[in-house]
C-alpha positions in Angstrom: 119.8 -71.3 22.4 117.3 -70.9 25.0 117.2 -72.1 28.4 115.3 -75.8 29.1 113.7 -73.8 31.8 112.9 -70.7 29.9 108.9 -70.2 29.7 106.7 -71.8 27.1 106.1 -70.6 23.6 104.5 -70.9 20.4 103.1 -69.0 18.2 99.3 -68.9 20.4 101.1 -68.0 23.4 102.9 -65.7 21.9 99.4 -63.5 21.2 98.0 -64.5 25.3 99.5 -61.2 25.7 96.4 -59.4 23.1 93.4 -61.0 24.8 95.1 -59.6 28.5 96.1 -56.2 27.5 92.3 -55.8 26.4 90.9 -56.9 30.1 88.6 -54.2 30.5 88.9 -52.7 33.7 86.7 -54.0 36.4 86.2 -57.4 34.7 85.8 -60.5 36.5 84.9 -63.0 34.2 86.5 -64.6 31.3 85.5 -67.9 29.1 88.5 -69.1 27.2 86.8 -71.4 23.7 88.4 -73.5 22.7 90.6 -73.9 25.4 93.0 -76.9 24.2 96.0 -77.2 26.7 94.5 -74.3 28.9 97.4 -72.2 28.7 95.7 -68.8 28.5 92.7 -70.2 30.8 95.3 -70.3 33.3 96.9 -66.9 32.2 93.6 -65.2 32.4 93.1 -67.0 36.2 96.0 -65.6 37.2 94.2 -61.8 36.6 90.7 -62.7 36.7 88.7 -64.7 39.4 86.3 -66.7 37.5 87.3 -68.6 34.2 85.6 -71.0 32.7 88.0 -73.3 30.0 85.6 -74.9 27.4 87.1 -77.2 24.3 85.0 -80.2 22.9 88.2 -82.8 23.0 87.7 -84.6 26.7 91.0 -86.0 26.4 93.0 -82.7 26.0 90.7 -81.0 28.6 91.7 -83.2 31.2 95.5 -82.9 30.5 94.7 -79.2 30.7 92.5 -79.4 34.4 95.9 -81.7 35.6 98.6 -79.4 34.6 96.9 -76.3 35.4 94.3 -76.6 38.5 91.0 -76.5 39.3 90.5 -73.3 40.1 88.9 -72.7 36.5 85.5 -74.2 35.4 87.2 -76.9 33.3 83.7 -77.0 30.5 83.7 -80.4 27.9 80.6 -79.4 25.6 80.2 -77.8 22.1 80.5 -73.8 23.0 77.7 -73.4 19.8 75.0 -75.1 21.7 76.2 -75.7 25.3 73.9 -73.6 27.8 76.2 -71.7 30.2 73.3 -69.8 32.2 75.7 -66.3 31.7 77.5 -64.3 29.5 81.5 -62.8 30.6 83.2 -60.1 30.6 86.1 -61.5 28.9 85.3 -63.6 25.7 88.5 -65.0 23.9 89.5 -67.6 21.4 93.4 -68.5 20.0 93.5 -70.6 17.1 89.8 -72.0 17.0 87.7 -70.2 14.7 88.6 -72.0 11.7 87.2 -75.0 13.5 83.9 -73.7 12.5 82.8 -74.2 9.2 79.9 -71.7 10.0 82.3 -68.5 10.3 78.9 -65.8 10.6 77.1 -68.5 13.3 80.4 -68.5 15.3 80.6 -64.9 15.5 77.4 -64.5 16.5 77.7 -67.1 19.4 80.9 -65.3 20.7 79.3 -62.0 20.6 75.9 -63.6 22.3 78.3 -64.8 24.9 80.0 -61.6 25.6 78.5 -59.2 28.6 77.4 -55.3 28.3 80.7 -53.4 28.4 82.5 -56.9 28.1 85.2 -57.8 25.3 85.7 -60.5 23.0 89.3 -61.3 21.4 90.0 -63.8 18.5 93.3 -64.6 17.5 93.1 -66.5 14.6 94.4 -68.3 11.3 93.2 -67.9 8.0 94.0 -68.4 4.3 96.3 -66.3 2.1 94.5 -64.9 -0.8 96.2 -61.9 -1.7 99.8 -60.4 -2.2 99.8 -58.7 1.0 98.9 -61.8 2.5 101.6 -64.0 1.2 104.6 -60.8 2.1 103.5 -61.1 5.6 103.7 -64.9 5.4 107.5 -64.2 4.4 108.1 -62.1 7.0 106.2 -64.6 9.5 108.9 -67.1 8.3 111.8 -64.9 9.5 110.3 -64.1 12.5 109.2 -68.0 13.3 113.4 -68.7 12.3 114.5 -66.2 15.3 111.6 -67.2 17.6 112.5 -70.9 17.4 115.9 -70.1 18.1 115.7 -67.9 21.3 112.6 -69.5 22.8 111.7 -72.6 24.5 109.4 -73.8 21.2 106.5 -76.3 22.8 103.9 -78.0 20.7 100.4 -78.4 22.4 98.7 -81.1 21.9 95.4 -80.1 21.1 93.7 -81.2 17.3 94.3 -79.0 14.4 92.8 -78.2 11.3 94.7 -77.3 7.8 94.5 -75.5 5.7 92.1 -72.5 7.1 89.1 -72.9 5.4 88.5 -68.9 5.3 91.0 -66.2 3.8 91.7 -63.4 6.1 89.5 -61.1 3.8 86.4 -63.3 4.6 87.3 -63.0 8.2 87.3 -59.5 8.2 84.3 -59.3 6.5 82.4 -61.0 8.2 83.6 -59.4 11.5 82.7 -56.1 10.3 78.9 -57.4 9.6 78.6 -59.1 12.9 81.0 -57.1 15.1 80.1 -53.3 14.5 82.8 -51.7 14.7 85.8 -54.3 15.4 88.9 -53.6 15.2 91.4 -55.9 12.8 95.1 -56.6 12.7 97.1 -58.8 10.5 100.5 -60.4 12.2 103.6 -62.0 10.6 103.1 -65.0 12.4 100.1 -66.4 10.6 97.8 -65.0 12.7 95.1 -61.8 13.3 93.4 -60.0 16.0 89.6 -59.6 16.2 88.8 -57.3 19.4 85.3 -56.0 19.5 83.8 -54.0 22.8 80.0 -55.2 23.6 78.4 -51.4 24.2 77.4 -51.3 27.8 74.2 -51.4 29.3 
């Protein structure tokens, strides 16, 4: 059993550590979309100087700006139309994309967002629609078992929305045709990576 004091986890954190391995050197900026609980706005603080936390639920953001500081740019608007006046080197999203029912238009708004020689990471959720898909769900089951039983399981508190209304194949899809030349992973744990480099200059 794990210790009470042992660190949080779930299975978003459990991907923070794929949007902060991809930090690209030299980068000082980050936006965090859909920030919920602003657990990984306050992971990307700790590398990065300026992070801006933007989620559309008021009443989680400001659990999120008590419990983690305000030291981030705490944001309560609609990331699709709010004006931020910038674009940032680090552009990241855990568990939000399949808020959007427009899954091209989102794409296109995170890549808009992103700076010259910046990256964008999505972990996200999507629907099984395939074979391989439902073996990795099985696997993702094992793995969730152990997880649960060795880590300190926390559930946020942020809204959710299920069933996925995309299957991972649309996803990757429609990365490819927005996001030249992303790069896609598939996890056990319900989950894939989207991590696209913004050509510099």
């Amino acid at each position: 059993m794990p210790r009470p004091d042992a660190p949080r986890w779930n299975h978003n954190i459990h991907f923070h550590r794929v949007v902060l391995d991809a930090i690209p050197a030299g980068a000082t900026s980050a936006l965090d979309v859909g920030t919920g609980n602003g657990m990984l706005a306050r992971d990307l603080r700790d590398r990065l100087p300026d992070v801006t936390g933007v989620d559309v639920d008021a009443t989680v953001l400001s659990e999120a700006a008590a419990e983690h500081g305000d030291d981030i740019a705490w944001t309560c608007a609609d990331v699709m139309s709010h004006d931020f006046g910038r674009s940032f080197d680090v552009v990241a999203s855990i568990a939000t994309l399949h808020h959007f029912s427009d899954l091209h238009g989102a794409l296109r708004r995170l890549r808009e967002l992103t700076a010259p020689g910046g990256v964008l990471v999505v972990i996200g959720l999507a629907a099984d629609a395939s074979l391989g898909d439902r073996l990795r769900g099985l696997a993702g089951v094992a793995q969730h078992q152990y997880y649960v039983r060795t880590r300190n399981l926390w559930e946020h508190s942020a809204p959710t929305v299920w069933p996925p209304p995309h299957t991972y194949a649309e996803v990757r899809e429609s990365a490819a045709r927005v996001l030249p030349g992303v790069r896609w992973r598939q996890y056990a744990l319900w989950r894939y990576s989207l991590t696209w480099h913004r050509p510099p200059g």
